[in-house]
C-alpha positions in Angstrom: 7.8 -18.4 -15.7 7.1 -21.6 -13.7 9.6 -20.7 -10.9 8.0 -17.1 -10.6 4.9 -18.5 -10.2 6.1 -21.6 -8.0 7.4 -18.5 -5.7 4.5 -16.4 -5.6 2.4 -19.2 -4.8 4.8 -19.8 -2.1 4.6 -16.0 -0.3 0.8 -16.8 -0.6 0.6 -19.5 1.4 2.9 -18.0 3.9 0.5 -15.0 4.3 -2.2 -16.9 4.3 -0.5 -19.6 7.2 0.5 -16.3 10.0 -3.2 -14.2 8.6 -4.3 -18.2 10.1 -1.9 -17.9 13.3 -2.6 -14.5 14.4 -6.3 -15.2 13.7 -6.2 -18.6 15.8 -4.7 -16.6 18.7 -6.9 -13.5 18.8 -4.5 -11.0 17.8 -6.9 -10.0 14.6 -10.1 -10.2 13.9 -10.1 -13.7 11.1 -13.6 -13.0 9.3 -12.7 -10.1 8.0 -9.6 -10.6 6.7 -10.4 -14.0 5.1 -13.5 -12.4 3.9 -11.2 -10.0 2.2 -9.1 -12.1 0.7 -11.3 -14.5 -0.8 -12.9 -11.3 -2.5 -9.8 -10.3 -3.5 -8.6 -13.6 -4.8 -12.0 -13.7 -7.2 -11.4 -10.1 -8.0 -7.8 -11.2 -9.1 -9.7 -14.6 -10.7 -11.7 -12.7 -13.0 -9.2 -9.9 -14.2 -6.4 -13.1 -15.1 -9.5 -14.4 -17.3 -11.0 -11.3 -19.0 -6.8 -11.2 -19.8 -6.1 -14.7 -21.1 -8.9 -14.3 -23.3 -8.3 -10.5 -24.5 -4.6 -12.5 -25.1 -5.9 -15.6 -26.8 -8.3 -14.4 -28.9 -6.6 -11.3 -30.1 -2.8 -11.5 -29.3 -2.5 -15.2 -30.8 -4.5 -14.5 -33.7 -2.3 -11.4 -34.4 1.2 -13.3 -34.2 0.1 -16.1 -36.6 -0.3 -13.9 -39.0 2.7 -12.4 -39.6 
């Protein structure tokens, strides 16, 4: 799980570094995209905690008792 993670972390940076170079240069337009992205990383923030908690409080609860 830790190298799957380690690797998608790695792609992200790697987006975010050429979103950075082609913004730097003019080729896009930078404030939207970041402005999009940092939406869509606390879009993606929330739905990872509304899961780890469905998952803690019921999925953990479930497997102890059997």
């Amino acid at each position: 799980m830790k190298t799957i993670v380690s690797y998608i972390l790695i792609a992200l940076v790697l987006v975010f570094t050429i979103v950075a170079i082609l913004g730097i240069w003019d080729i896009i337009d930078l404030r939207n995209v970041m402005m999009n992205a940092i939406l869509s990383l606390i879009v993606i923030f929330a739905a990872s905690a509304v899961i780890l908690f469905i998952y803690t409080v019921f999925m953990r609860d479930s497997e102890r008792k059997d």
